[in-house]
Biopython code that builds the backbone (N, CA, C, O; Angstrom):
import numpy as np
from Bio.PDB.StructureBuilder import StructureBuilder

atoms = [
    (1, "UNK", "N", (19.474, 3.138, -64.357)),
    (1, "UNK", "CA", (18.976, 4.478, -64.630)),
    (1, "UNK", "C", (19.428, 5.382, -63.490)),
    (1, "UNK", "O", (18.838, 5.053, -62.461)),
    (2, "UNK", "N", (20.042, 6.135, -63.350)),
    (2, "UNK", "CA", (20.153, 7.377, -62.530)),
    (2, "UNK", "C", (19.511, 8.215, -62.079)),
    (2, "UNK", "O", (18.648, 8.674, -62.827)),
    (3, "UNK", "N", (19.621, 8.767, -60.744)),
    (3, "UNK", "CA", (18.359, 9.492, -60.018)),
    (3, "UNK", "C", (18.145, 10.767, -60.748)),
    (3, "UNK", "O", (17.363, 11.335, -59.987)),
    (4, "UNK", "N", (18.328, 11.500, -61.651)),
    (4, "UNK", "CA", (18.295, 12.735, -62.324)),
    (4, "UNK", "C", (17.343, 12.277, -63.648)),
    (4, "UNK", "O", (16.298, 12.821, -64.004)),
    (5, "UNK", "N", (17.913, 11.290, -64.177)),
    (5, "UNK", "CA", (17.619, 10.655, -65.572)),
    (5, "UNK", "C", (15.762, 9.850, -65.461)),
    (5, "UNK", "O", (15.676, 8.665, -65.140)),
    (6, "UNK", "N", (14.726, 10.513, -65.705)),
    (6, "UNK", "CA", (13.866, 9.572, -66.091)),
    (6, "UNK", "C", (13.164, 9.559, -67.473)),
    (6, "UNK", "O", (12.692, 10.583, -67.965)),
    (7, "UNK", "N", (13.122, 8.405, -68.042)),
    (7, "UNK", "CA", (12.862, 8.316, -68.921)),
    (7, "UNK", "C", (11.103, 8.470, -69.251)),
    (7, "UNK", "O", (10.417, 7.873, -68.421)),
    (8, "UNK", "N", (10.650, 8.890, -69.892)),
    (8, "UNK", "CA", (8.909, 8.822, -70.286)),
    (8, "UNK", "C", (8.782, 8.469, -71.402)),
    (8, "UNK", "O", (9.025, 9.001, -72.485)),
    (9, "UNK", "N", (8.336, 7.418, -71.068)),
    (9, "UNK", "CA", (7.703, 6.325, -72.055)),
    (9, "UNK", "C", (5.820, 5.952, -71.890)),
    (9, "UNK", "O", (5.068, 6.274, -70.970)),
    (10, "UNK", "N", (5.513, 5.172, -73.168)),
    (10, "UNK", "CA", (4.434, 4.918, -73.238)),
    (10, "UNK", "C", (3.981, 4.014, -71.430)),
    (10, "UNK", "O", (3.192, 4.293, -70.528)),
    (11, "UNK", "N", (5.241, 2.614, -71.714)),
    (11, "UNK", "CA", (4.704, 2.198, -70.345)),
    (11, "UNK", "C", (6.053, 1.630, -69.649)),
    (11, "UNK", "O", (7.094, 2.057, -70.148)),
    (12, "UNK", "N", (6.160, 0.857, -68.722)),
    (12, "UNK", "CA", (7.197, 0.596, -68.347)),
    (12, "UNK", "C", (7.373, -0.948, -67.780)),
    (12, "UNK", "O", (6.342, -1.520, -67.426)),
    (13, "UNK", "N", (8.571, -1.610, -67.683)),
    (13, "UNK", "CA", (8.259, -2.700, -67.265)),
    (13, "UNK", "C", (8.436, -3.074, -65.592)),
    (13, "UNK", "O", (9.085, -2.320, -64.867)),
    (14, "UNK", "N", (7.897, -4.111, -65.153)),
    (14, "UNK", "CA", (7.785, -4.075, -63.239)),
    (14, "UNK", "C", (9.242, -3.528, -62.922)),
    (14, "UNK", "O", (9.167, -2.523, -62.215)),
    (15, "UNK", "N", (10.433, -3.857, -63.208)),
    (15, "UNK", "CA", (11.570, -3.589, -63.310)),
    (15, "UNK", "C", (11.862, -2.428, -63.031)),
    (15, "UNK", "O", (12.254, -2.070, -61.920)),
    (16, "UNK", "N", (11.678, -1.569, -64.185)),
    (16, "UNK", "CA", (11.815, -0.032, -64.054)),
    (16, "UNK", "C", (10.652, 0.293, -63.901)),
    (16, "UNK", "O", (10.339, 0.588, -65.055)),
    (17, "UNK", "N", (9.914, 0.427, -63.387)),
    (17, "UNK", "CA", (9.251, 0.826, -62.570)),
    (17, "UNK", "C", (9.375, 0.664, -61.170)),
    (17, "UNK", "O", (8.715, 1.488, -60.537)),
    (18, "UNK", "N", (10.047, -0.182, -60.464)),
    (18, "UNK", "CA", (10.492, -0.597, -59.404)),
    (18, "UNK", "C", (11.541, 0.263, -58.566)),
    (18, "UNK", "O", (11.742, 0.386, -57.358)),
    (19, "UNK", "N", (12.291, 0.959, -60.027)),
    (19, "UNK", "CA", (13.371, 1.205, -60.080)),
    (19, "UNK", "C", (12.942, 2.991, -60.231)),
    (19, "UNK", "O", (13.599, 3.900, -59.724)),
    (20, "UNK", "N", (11.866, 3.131, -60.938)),
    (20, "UNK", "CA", (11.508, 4.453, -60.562)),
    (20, "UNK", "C", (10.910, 5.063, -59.352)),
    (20, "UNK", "O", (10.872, 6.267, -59.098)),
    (21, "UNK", "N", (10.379, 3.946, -58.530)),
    (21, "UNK", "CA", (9.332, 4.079, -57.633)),
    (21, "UNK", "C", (10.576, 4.091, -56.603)),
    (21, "UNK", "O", (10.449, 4.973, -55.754)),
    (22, "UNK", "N", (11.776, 3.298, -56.478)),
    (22, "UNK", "CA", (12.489, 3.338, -55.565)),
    (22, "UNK", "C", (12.378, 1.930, -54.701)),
    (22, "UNK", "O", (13.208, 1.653, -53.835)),
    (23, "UNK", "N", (11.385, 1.167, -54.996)),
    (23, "UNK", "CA", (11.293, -0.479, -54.427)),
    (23, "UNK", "C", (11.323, -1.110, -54.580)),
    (23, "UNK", "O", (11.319, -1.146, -55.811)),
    (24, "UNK", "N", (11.384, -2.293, -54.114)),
    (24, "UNK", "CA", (11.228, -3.786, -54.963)),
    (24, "UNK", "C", (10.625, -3.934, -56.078)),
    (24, "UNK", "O", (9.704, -3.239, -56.506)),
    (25, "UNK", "N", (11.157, -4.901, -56.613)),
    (25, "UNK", "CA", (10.590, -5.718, -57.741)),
    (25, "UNK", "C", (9.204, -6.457, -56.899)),
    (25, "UNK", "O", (8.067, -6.030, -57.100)),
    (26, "UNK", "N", (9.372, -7.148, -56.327)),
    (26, "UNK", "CA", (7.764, -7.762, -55.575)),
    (26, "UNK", "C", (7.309, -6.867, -55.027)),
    (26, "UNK", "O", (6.209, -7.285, -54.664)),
    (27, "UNK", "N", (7.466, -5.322, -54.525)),
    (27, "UNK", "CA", (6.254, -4.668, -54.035)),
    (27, "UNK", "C", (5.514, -4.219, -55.398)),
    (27, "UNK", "O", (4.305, -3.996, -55.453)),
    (28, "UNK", "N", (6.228, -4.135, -56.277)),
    (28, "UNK", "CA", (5.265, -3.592, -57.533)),
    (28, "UNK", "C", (4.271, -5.201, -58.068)),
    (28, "UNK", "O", (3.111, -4.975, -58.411)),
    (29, "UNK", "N", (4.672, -6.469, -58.109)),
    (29, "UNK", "CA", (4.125, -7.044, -57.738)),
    (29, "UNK", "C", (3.566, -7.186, -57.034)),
    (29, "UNK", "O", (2.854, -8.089, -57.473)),
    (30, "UNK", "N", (3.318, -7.031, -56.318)),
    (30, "UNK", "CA", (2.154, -6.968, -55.409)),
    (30, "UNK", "C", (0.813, -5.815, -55.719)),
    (30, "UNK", "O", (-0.401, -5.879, -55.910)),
    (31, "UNK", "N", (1.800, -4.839, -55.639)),
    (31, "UNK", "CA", (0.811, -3.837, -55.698)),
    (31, "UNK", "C", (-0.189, -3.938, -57.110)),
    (31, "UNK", "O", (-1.206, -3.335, -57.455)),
    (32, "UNK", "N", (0.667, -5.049, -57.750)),
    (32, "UNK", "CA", (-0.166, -5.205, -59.299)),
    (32, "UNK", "C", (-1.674, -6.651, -59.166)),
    (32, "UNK", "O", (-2.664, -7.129, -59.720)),
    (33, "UNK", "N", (-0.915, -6.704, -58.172)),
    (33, "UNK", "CA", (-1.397, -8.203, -57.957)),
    (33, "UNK", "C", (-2.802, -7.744, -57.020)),
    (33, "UNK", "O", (-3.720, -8.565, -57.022)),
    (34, "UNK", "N", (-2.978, -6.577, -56.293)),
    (34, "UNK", "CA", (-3.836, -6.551, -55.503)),
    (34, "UNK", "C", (-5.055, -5.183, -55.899)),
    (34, "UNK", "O", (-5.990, -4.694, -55.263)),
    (35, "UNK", "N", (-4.412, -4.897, -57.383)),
    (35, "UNK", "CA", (-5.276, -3.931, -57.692)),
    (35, "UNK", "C", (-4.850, -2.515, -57.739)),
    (35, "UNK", "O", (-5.203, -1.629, -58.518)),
    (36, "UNK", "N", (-3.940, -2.478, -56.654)),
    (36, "UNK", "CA", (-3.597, -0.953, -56.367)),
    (36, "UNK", "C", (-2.836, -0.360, -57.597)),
    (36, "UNK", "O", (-3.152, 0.824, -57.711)),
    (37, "UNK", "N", (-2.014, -0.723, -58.489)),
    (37, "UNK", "CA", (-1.757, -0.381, -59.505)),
    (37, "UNK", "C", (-1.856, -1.124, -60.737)),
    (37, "UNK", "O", (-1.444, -2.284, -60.731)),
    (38, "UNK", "N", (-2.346, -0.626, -61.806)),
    (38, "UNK", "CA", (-3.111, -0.852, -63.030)),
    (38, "UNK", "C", (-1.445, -1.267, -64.208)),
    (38, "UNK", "O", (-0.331, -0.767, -64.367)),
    (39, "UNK", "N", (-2.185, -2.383, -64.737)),
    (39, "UNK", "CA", (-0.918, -2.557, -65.680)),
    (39, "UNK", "C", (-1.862, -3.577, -66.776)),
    (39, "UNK", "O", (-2.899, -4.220, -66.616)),
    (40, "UNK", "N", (-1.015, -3.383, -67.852)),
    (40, "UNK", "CA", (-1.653, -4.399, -69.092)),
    (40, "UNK", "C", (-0.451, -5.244, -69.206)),
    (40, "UNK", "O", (0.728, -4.892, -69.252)),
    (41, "UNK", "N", (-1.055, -6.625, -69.250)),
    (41, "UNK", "CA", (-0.275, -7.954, -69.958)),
    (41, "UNK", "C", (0.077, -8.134, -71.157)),
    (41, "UNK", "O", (-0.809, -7.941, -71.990)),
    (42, "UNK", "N", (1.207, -8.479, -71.575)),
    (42, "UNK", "CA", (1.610, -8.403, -73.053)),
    (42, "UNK", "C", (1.576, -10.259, -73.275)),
    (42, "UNK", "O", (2.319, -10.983, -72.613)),
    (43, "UNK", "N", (0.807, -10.684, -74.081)),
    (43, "UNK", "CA", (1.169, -12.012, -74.304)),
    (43, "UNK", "C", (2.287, -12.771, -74.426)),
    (43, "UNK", "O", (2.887, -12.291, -75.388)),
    (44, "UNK", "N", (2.941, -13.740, -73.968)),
    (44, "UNK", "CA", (3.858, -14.339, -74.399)),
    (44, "UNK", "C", (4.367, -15.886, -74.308)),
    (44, "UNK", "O", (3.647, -16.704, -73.736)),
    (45, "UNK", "N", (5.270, -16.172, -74.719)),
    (45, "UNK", "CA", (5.516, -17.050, -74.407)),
    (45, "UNK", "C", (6.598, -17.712, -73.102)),
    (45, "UNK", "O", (6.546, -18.863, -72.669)),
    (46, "UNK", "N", (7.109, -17.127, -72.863)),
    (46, "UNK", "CA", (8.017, -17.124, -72.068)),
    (46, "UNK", "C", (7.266, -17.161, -70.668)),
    (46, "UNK", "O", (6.051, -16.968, -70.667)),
    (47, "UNK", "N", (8.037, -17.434, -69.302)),
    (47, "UNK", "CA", (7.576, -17.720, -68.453)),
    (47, "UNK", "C", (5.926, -18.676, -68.096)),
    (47, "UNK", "O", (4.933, -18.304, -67.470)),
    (48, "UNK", "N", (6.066, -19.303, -68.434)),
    (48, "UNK", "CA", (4.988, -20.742, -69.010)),
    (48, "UNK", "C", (3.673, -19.906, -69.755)),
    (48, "UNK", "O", (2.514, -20.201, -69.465)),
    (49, "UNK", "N", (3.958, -18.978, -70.611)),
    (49, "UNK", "CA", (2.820, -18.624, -71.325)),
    (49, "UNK", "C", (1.959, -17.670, -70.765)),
    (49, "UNK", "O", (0.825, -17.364, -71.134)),
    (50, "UNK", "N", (2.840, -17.090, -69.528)),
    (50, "UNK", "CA", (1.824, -15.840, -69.116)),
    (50, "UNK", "C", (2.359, -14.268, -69.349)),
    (50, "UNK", "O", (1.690, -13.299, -68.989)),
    (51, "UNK", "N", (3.532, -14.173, -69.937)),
    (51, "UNK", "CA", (3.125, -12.973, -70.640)),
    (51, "UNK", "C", (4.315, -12.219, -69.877)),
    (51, "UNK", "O", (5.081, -12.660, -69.020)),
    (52, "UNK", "N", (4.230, -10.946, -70.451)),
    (52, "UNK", "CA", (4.943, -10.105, -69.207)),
    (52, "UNK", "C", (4.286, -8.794, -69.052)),
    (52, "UNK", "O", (3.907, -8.103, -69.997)),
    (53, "UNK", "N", (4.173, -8.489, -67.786)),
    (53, "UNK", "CA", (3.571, -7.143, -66.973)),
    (53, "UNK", "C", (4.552, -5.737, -67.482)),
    (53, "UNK", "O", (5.727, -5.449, -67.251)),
    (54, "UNK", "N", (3.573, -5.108, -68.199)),
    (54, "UNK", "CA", (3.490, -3.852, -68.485)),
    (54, "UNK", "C", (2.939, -2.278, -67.493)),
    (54, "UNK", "O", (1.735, -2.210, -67.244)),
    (55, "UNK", "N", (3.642, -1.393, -67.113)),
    (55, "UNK", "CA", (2.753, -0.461, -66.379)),
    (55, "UNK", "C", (2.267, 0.586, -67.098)),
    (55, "UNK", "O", (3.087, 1.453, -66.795)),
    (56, "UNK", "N", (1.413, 1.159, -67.924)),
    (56, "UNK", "CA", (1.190, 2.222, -68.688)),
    (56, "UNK", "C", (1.681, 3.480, -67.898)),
    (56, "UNK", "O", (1.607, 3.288, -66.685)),
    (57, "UNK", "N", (2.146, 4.677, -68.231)),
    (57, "UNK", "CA", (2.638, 5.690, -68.048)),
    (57, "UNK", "C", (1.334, 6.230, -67.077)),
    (57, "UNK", "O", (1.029, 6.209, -65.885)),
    (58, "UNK", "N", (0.923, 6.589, -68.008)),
    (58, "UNK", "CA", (-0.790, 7.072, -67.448)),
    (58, "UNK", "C", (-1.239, 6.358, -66.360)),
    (58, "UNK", "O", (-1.598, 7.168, -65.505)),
    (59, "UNK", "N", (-1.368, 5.373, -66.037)),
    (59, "UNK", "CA", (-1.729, 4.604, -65.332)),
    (59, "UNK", "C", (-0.877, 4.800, -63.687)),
    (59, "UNK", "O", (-1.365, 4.830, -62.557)),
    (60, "UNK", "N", (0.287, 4.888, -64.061)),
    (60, "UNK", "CA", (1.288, 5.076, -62.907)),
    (60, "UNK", "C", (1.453, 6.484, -62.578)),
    (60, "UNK", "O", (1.922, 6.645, -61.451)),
    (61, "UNK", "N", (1.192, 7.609, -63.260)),
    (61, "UNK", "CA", (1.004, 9.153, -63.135)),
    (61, "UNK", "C", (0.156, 9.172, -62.069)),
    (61, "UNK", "O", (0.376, 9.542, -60.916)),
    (62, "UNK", "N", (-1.164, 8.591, -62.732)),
    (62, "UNK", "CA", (-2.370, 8.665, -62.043)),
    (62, "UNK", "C", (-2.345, 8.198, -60.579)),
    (62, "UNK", "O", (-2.608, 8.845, -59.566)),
    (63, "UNK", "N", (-1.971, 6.939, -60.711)),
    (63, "UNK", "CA", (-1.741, 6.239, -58.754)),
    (63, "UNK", "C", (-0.972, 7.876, -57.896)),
    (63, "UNK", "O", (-1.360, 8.646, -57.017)),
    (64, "UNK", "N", (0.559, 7.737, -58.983)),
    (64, "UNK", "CA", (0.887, 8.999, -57.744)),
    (64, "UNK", "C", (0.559, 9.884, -57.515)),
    (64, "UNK", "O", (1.021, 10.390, -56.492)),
    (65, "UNK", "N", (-0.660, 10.805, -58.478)),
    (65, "UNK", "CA", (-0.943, 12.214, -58.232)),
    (65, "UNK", "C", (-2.206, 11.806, -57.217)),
    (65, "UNK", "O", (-2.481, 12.728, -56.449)),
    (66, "UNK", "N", (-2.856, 10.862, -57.090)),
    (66, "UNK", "CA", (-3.930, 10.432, -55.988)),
    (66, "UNK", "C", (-3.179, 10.439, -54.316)),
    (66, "UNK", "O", (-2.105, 9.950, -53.967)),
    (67, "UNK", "N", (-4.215, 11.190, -53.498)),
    (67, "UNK", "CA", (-3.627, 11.167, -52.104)),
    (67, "UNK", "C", (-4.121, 10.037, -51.621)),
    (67, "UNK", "O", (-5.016, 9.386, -52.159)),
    (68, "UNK", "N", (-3.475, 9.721, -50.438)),
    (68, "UNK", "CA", (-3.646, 8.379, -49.851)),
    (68, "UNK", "C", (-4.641, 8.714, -48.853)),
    (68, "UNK", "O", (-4.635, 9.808, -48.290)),
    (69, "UNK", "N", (-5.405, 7.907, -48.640)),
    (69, "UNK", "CA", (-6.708, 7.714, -47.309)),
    (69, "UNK", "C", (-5.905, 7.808, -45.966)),
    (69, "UNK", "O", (-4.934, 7.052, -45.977)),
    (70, "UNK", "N", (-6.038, 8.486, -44.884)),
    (70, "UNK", "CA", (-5.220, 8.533, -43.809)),
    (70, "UNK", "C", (-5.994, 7.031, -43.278)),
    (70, "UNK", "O", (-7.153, 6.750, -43.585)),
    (71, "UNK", "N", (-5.116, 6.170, -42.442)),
    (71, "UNK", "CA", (-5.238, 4.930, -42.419)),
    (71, "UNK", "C", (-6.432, 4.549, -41.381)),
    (71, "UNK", "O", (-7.098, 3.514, -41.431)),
    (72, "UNK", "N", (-6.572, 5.638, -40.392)),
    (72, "UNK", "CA", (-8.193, 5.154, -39.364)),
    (72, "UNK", "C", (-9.048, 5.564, -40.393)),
    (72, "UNK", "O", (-10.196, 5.474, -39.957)),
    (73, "UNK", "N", (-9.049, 5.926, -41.419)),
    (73, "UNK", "CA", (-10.562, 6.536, -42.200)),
    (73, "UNK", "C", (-10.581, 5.357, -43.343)),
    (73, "UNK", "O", (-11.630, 4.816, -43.691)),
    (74, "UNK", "N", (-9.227, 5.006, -43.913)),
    (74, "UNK", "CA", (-9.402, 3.199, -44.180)),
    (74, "UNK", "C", (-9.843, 1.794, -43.520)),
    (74, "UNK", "O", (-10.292, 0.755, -44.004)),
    (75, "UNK", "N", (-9.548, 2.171, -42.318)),
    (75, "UNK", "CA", (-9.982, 0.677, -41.316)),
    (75, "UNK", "C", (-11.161, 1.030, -41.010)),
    (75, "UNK", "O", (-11.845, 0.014, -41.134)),
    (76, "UNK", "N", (-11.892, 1.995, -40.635)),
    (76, "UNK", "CA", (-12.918, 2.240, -40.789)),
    (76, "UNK", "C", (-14.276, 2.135, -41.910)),
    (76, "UNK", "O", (-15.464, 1.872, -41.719)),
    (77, "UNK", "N", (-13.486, 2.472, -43.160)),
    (77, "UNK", "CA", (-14.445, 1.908, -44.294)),
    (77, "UNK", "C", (-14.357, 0.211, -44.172)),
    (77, "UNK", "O", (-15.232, -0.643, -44.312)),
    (78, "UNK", "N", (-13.366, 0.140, -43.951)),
    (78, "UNK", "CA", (-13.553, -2.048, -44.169)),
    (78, "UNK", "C", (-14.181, -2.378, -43.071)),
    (78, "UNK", "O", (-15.098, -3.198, -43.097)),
    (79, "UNK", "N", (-13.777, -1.789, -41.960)),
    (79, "UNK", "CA", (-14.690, -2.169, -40.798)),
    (79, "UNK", "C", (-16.367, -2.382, -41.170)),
    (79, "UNK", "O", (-16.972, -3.433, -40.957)),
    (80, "UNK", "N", (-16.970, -1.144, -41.772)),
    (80, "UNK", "CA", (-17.981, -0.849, -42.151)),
    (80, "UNK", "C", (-18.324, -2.354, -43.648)),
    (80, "UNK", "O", (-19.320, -3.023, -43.925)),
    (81, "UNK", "N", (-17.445, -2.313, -44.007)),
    (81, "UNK", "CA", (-18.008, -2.968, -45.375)),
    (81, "UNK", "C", (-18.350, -4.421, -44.778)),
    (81, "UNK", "O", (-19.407, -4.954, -45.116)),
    (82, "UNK", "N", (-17.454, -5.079, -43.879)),
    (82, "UNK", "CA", (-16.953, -6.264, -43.175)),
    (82, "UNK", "C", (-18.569, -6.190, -42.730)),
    (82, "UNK", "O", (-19.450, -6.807, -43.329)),
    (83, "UNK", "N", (-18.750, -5.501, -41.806)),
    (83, "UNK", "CA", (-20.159, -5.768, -41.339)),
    (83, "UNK", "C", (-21.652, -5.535, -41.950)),
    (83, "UNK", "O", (-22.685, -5.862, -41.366)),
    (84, "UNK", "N", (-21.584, -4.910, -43.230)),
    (84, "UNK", "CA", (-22.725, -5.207, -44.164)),
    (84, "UNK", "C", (-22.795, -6.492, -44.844)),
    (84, "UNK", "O", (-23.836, -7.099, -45.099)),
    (85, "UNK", "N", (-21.430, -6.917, -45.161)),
    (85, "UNK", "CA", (-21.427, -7.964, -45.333)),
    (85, "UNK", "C", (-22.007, -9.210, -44.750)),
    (85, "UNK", "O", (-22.775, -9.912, -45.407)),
    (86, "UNK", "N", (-21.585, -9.547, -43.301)),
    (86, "UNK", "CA", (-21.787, -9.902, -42.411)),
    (86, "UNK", "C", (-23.311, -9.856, -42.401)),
    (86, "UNK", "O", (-23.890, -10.908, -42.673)),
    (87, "UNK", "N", (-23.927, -8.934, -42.165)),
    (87, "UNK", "CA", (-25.583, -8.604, -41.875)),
    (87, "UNK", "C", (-26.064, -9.514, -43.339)),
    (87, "UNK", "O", (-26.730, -10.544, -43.239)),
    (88, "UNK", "N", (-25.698, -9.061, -44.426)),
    (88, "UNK", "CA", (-26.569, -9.197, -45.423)),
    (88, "UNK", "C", (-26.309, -10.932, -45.532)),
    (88, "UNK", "O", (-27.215, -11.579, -46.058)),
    (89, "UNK", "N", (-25.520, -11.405, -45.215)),
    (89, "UNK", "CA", (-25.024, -13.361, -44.991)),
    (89, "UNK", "C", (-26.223, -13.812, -43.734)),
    (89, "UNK", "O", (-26.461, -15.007, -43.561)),
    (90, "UNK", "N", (-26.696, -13.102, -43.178)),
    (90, "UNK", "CA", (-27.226, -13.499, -41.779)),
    (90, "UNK", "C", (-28.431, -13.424, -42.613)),
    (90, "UNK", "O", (-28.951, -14.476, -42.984)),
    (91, "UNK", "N", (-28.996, -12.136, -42.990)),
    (91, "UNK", "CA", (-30.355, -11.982, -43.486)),
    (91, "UNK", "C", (-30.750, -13.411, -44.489)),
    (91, "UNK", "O", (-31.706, -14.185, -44.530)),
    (92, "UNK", "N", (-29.654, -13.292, -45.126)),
    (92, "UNK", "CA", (-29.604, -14.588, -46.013)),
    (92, "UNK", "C", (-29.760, -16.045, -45.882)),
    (92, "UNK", "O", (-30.429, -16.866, -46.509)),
    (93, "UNK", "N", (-29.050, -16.120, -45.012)),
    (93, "UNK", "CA", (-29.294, -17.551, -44.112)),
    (93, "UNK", "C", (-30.765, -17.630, -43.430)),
    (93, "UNK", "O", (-31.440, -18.659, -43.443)),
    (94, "UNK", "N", (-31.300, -16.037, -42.650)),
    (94, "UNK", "CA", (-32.427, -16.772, -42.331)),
    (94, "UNK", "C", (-33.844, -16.636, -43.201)),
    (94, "UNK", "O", (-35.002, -16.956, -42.936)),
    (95, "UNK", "N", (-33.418, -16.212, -43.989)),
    (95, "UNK", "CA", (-34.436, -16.411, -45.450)),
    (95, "UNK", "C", (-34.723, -17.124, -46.097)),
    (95, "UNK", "O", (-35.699, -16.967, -46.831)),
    (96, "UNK", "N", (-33.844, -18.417, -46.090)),
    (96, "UNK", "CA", (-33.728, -20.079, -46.440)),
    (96, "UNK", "C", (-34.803, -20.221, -45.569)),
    (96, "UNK", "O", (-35.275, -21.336, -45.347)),
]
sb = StructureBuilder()
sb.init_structure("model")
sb.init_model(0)
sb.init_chain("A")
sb.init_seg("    ")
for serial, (resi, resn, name, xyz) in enumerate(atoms, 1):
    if name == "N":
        sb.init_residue(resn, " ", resi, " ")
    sb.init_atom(name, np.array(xyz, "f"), 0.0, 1.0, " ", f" {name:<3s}", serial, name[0])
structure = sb.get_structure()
């Protein structure tokens, strides 16, 4: 596909999408794999019966029109989550 040329379609496959995004084939894996971008499975047979990864249009619009968390205001929320966590395992244990 050519940098001028994009096509809009219903959805796309990791491939071209990879290829629209400008990256790997495994970062879109990944990024599918960890939540950050939304895709539906098409059943199949091929590749031992798991199907192949679909990205809905919509779905991939949506990721890019979202701004990204500047990254101390991210380590900061996990920081935070990490240690409720933490507390609420302790409370737990000594409640046994």
């Amino acid at each position: 596909m050519s940098d001028t040329q994009a096509v809009v379609r219903l959805a796309y496959t990791v491939e071209e999408t990879a290829d629209l995004l400008g990256v790997s084939i495994m970062t879109v894996y990944r990024m599918v794999e960890n939540g950050t971008l939304p895709y539906k499975r098409i059943e199949g047979r091929g590749k031992k019966g798991q199907g192949r990864i679909i990205i809905p249009f919509t779905a991939l619009s949506n990721w890019l029109s979202k701004t990204d968390e500047p990254r101390n205001v991210t380590m900061k929320r996990r920081a935070r989550d990490i240690a409720k966590t933490a507390v609420s395992k302790l409370r737990g244990y000594q409640a046994k």
